[in-house]
C-alpha positions as CSV (number, residue, x, y, z in Angstrom):
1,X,93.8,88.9,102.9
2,X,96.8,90.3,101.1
3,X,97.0,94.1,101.5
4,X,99.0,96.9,100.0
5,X,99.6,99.7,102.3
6,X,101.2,102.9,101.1
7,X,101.5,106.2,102.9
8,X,103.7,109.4,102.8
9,X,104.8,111.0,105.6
10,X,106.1,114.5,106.5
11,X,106.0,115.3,109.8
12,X,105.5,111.1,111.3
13,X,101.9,111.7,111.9
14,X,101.0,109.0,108.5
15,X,103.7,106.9,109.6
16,X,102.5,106.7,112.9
17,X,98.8,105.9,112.0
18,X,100.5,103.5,109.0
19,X,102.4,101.4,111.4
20,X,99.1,101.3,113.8
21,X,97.4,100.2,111.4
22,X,99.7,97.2,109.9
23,X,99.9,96.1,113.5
24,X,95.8,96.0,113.5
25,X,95.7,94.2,110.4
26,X,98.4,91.6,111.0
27,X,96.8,90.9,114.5
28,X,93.9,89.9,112.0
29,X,96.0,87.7,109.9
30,X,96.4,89.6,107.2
31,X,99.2,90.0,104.8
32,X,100.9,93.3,104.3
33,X,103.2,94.8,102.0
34,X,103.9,98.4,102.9
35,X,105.5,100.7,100.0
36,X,106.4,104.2,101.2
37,X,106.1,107.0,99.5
38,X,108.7,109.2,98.7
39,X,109.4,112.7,96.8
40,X,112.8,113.2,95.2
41,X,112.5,116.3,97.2
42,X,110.1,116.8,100.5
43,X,108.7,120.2,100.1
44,X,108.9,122.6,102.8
45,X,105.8,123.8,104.6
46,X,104.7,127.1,103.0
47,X,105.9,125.0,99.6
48,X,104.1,121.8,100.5
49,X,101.0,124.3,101.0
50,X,101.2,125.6,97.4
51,X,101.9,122.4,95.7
52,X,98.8,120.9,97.4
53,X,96.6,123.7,96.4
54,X,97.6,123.2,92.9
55,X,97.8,119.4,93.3
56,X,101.1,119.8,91.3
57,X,102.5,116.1,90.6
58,X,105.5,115.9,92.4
59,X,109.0,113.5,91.3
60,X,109.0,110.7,93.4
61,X,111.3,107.7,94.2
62,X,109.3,105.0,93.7
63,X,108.6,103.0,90.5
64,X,106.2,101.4,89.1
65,X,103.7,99.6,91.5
66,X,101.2,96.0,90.4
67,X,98.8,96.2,92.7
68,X,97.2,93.1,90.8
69,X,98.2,90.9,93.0
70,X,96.2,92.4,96.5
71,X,93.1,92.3,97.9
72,X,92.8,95.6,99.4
73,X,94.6,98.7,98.8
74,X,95.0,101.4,101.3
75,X,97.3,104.6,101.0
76,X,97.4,107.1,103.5
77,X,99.3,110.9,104.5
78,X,98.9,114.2,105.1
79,X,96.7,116.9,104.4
80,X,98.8,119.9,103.4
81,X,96.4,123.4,103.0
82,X,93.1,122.2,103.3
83,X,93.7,119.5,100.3
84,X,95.1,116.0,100.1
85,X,99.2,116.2,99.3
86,X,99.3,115.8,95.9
87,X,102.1,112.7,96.6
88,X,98.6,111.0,96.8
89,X,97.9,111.6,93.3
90,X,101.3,111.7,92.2
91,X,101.9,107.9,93.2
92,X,98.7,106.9,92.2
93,X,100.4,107.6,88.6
94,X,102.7,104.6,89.4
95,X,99.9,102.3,90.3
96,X,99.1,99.4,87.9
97,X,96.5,97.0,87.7
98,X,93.6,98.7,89.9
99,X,90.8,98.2,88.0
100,X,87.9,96.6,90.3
101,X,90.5,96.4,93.5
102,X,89.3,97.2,96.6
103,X,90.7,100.8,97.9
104,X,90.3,102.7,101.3
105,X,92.3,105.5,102.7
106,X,93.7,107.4,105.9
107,X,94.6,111.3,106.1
108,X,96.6,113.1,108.8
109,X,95.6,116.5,109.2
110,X,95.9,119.8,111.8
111,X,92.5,121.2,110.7
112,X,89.3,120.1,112.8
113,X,87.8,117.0,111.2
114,X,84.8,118.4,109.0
115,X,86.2,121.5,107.9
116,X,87.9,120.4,105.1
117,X,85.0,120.2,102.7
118,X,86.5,119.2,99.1
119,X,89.7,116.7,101.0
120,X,87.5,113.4,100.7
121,X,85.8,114.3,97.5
122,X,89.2,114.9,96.0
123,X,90.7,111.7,97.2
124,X,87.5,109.8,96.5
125,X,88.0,111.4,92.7
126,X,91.1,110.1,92.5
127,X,91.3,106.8,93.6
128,X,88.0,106.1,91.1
129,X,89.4,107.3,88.1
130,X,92.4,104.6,88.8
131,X,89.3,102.6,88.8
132,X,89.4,101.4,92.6
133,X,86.3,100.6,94.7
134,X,86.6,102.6,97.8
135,X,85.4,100.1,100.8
136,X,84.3,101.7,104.4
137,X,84.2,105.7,105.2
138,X,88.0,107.1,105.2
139,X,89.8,107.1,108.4
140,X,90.7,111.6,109.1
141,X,92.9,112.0,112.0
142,X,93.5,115.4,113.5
143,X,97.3,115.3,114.8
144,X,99.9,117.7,115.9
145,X,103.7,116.3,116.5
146,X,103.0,112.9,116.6
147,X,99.9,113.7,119.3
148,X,96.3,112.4,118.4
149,X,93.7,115.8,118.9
150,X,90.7,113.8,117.4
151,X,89.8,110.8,115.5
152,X,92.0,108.1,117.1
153,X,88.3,106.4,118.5
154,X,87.6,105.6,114.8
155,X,91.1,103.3,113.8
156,X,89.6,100.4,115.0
157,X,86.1,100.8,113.1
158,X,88.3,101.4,109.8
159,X,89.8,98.0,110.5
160,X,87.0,96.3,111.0
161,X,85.1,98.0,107.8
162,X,88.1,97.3,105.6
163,X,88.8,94.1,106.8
164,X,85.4,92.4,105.7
C-alpha cells in the first residue's frame, strides 16, 4: 500500500510516534511518503494555546499537496488546549485530491486520554469535509518530553486497523 504520512511536531512527541509508526508500516511493506508539517512561525506555548482554541489557520511552509496518488492517508501532532493544533486544519487547506481516500490519524497530548471531549469530533469534522473516509479508531497518546504516560499499548492495533 502507498501511504502518505504527515505530522507536525512541537515538542518531538508526533515525531516520535510518526517515525514509530513508518518503521511499523514499512516492516509491513508498505510505501511511505512522509511530508512534515511546518508553520512559518512555531507558536509559543501560551500562543499555541490560543491559536488552538480559536483554530486560527496558521502560515505554513508547505505547498500544495496531491494526495491522489495514495492509498491511505494519515496525519498526526499535538494537542495544544484541549483541541487539535489548528496546523491540522491549516494543512488540510493544502490537500488535494481527497475525495473517497482512505484517512486515519494520531494525536500527542498531556491531558489524560478521554478528557478531551470535542478533540476527535473536531478532527473527525475536518478530515470529512476534505471528503476522506476515516479507517480504524484514532491512535491518542498521552506524552510528556518524549516519555509515553498512556496509550503506547494501542500503536500496534492502529497498524493493524489501518493497514487492512
Amino acid at each position: 500500500m502507498k501511504i502518505c504520512l504527515a505530522y507536525a511536531s512541537r515538542t518531538g512527541n508526533s515525531e516520535l510516534i510518526a517515525n514509530q509508526l513508518i518503521s511499523k508500516l514499512e516492516m509491513s511493506g508498505n510505501s511511505i511518503d512522509v511530508i512534515k508539517i511546518e508553520p512559518e512561525t512555531m507558536p509559543r506555548f501560551f500562543g499555541a494555546g490560543a491559536k488552538s482554541m480559536k483554530q486560527e489557520e496558521m502560515k505554513l511552509k508547505n505547498t500544495e499537496v496531491d494526495i491522489g496518488q495514495y492509498d491511505l492517508f494519515i496525519i498526526g501532532g499535538p494537542v495544544w488546549a484541549g483541541r487539535p493544533s489548528p496546523l491540522f486544519a491549516s494543512f488540510l487547506e493544502l490537500v488535494k485530491n481527497a475525495e473517497g481516500k482512505k484517512a486515519a490519524y494520531f494525536v500527542t497530548q498531556i491531558t489524560p486520554i478521554g478528557k478531551n471531549k470535542e478533540m476527535p469530533g473536531v478532527m473527525k469534522n475536518n478530515l470529512n469535509k476534505k471528503g476522506f473516509d476515516i479507517v480504524g479508531e484514532p491512535l491518542i497518546l498521552r506524552m510528556k518530553k518524549g516519555e509515553f504516560l498512556d496509550g503506547e499499548e494501542n500503536i500496534d492495533d492502529f497498524v493493524k486497523a489501518i493497514g487492512e
